[in-house]
DSSP file (Angstrom, degrees, kcal/mol; ACC not computed):
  #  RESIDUE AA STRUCTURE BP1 BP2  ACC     N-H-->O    O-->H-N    N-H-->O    O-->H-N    TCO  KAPPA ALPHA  PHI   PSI    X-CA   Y-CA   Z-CA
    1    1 A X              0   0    0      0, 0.0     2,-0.0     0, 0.0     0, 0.0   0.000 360.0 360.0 360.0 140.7   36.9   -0.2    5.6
    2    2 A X        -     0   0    0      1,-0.1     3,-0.2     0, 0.0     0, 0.0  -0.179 360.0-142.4 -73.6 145.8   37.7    3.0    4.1
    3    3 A X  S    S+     0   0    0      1,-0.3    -1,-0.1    -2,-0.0     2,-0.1   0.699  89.9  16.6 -97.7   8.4   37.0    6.3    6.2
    4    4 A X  S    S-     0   0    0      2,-0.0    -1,-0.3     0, 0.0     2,-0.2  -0.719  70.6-158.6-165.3 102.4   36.1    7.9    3.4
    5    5 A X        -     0   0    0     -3,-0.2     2,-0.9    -2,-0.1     0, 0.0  -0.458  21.6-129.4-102.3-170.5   35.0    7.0   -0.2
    6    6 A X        +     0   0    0      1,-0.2     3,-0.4    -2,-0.2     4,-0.1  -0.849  32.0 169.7-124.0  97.4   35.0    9.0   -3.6
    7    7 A X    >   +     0   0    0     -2,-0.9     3,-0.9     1,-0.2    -1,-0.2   0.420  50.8  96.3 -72.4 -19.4   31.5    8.5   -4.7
    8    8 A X  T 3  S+     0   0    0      1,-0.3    -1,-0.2     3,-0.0    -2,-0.0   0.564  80.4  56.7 -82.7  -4.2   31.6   11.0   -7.6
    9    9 A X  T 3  S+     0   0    0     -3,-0.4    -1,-0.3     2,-0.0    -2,-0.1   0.627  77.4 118.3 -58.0 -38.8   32.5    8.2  -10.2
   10   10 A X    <   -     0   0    0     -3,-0.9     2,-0.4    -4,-0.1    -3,-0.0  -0.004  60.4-144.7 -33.5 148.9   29.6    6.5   -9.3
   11   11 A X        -     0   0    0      2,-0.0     2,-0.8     0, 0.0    -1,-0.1  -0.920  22.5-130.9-103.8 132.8   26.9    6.2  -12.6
   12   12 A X        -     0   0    0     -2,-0.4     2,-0.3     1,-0.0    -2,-0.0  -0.732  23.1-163.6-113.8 163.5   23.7    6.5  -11.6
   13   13 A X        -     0   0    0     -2,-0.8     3,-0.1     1,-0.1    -2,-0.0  -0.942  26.0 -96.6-152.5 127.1   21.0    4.3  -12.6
   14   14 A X        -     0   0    0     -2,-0.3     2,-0.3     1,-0.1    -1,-0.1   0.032  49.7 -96.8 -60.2 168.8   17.0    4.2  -12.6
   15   15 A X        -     0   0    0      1,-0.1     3,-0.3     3,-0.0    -1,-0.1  -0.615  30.4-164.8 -48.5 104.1   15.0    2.4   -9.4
   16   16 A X  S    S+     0   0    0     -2,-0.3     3,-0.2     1,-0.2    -1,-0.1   0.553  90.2  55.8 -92.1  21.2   14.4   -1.0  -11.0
   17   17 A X  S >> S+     0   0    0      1,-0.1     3,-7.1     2,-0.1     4,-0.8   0.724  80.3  95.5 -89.9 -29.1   11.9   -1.2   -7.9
   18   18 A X  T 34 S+     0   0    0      1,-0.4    -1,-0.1    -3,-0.3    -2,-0.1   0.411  74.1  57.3 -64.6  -0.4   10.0    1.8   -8.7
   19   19 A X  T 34 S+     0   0    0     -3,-0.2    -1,-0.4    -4,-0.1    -2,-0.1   0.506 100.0  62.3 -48.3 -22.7    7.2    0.4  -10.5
   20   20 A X  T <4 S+     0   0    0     -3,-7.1    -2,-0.2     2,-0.1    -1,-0.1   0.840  82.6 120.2 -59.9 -51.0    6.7   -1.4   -7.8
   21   21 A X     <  -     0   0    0     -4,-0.8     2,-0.4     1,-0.2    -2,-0.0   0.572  63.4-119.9  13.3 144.9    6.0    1.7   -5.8
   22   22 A X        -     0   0    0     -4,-0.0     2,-0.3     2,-0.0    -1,-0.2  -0.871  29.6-149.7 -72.5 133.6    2.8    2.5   -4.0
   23   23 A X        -     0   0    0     -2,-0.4     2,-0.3     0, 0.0     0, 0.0  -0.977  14.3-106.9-123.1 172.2    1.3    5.4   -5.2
   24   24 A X        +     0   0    0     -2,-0.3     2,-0.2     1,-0.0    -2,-0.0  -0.689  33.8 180.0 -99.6 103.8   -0.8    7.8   -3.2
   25   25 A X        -     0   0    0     -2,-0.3     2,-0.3     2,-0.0    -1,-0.0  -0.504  23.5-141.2 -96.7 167.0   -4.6    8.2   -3.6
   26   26 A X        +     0   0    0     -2,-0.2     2,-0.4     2,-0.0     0, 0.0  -0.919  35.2 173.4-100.3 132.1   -7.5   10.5   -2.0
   27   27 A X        -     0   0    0     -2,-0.3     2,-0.4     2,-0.0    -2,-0.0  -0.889  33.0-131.6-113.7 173.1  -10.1    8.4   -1.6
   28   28 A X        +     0   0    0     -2,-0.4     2,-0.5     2,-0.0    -2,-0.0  -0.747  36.1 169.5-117.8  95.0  -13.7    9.0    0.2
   29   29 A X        -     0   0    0     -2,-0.4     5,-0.3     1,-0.1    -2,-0.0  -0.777  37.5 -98.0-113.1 117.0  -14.5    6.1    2.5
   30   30 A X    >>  -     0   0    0     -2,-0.5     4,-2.8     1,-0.1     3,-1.4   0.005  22.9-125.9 -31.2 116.1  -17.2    5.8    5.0
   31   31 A X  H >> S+     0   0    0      1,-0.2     4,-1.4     2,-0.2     3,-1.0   0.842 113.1  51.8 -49.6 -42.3  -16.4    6.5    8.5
   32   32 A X  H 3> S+     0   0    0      1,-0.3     4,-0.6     2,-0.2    -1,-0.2   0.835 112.9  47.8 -21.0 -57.5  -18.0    2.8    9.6
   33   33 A X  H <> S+     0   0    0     -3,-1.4     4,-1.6     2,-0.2     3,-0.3   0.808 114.6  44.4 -79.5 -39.2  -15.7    1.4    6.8
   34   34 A X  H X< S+     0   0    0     -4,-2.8     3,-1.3    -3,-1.0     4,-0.3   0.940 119.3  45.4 -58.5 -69.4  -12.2    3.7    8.3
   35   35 A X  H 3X S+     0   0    0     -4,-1.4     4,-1.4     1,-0.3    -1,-0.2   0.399 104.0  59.7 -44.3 -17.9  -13.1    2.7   11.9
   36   36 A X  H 3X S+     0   0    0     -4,-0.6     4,-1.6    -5,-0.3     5,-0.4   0.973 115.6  32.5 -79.5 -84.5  -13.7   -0.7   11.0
   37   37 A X  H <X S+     0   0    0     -4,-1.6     4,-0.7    -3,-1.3    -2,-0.2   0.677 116.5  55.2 -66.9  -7.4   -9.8   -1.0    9.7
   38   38 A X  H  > S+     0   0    0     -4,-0.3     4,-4.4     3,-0.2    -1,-0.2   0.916 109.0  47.1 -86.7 -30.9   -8.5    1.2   12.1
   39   39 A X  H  < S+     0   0    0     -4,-1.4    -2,-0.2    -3,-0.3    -3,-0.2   0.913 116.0  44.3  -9.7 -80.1  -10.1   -0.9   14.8
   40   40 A X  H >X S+     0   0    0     -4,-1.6     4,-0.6     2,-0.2     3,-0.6   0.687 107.2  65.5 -70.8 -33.9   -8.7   -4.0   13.2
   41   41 A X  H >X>S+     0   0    0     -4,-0.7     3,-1.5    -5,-0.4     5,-1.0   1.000 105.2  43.9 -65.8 -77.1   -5.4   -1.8   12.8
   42   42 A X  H 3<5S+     0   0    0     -4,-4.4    -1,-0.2     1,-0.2    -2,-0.2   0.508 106.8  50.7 -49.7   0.8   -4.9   -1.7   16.5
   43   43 A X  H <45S+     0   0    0     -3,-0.6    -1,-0.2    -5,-0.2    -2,-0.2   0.381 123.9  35.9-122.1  -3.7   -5.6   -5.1   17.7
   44   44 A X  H <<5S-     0   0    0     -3,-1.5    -2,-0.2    -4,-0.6    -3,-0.1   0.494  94.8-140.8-110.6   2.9   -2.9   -6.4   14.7
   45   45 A X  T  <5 +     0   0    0     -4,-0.9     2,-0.5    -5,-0.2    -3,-0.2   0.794  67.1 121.3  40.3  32.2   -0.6   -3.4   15.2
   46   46 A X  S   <S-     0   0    0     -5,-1.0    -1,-0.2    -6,-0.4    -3,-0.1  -0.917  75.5 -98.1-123.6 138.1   -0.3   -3.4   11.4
   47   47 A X     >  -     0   0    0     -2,-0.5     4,-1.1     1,-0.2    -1,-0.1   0.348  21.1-126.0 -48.6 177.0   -1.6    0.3    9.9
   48   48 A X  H  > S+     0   0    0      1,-0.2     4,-2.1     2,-0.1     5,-0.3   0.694 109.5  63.8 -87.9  -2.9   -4.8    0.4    8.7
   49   49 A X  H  > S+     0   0    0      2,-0.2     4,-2.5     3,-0.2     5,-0.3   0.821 109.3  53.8 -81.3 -31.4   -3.7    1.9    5.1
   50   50 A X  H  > S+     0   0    0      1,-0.3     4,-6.6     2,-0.2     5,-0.2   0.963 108.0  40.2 -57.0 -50.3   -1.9   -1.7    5.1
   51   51 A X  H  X S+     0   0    0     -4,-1.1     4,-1.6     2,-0.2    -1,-0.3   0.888 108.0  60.3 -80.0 -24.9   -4.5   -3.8    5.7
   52   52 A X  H  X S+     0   0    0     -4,-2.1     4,-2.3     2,-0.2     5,-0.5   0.940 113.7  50.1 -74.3 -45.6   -7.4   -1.6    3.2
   53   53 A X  H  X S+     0   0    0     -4,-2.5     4,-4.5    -5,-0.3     5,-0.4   0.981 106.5  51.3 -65.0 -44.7   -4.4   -2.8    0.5
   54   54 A X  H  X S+     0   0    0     -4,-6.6     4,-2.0    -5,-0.3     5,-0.2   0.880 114.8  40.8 -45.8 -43.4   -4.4   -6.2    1.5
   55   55 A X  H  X S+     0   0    0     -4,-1.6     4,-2.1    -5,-0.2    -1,-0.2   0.938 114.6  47.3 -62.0 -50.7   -7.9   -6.6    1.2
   56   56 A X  H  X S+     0   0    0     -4,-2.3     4,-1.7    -5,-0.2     3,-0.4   0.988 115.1  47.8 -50.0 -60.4   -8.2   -4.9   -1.6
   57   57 A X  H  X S+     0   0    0     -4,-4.5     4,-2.1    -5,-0.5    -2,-0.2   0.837 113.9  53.1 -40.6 -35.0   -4.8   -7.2   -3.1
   58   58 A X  H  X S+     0   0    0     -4,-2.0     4,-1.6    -5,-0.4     6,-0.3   0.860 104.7  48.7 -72.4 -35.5   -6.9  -10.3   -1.7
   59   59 A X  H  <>S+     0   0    0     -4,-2.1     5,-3.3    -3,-0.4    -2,-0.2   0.993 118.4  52.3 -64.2 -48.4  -10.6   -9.2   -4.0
   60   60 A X  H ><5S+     0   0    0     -4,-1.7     3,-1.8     1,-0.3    -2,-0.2   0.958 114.1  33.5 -61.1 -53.1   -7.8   -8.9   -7.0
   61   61 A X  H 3<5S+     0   0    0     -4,-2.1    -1,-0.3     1,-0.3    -2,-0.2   0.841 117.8  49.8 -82.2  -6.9   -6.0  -12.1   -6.9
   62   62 A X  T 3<5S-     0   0    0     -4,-1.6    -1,-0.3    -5,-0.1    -2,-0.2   0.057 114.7-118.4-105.6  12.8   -9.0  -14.2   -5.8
   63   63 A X  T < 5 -     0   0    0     -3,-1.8     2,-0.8     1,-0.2    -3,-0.2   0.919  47.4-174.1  55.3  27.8  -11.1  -12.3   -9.1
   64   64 A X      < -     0   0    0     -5,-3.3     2,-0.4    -6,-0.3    -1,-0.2  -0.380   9.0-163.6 -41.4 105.8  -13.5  -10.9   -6.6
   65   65 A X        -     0   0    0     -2,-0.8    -1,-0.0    -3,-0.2    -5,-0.0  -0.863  16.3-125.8-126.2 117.3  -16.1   -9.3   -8.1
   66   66 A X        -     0   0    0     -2,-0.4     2,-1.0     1,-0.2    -2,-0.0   0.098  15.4-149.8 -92.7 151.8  -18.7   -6.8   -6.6
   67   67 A X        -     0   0    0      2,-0.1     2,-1.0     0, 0.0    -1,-0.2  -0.760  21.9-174.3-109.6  92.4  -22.5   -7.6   -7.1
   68   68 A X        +     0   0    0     -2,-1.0     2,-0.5     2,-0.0    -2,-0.0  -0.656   7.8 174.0 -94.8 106.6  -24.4   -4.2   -7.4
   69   69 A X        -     0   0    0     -2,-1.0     2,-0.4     1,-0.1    -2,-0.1  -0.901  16.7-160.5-131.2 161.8  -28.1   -3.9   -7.5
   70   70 A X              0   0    0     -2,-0.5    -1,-0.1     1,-0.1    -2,-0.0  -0.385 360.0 360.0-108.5  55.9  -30.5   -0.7   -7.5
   71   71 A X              0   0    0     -2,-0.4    -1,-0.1     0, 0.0    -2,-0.0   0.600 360.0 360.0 -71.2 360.0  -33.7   -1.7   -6.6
């Protein structure tokens, strides 16, 4: 292995992951609803921003759909 290479040949070339990307919301969620996943966040150690996308990823691929009525 070299102790030094000459990167300035390189070409560079777009992310082909970066659609993939997450991107970055504000939302306004109900403290019940944070506590709830941060709760859930500590007793799986996995964050709680994870697990509101999983659920949310789970409503999408299973065609979940929400039943709203106003009486």
């Amino acid at each position: 292995m070299k102790a030094e290479y000459d990167l300035s040949k390189m070409k560079s070339r777009p992310n082909p992951y970066a659609a993939k990307l997450k991107k970055p919301v504000t939302m306004r969620l109900g403290g019940d609803v944070l506590d709830y996943f941060k709760e859930m966040a500590e007793k799986t150690g996995v964050p709680y921003q994870t697990l509101i996308n999983l659920y949310l990823r789970d409503c999408m691929a299973n065609k979940r759909e929400i039943d709203i009525r106003w009486d």
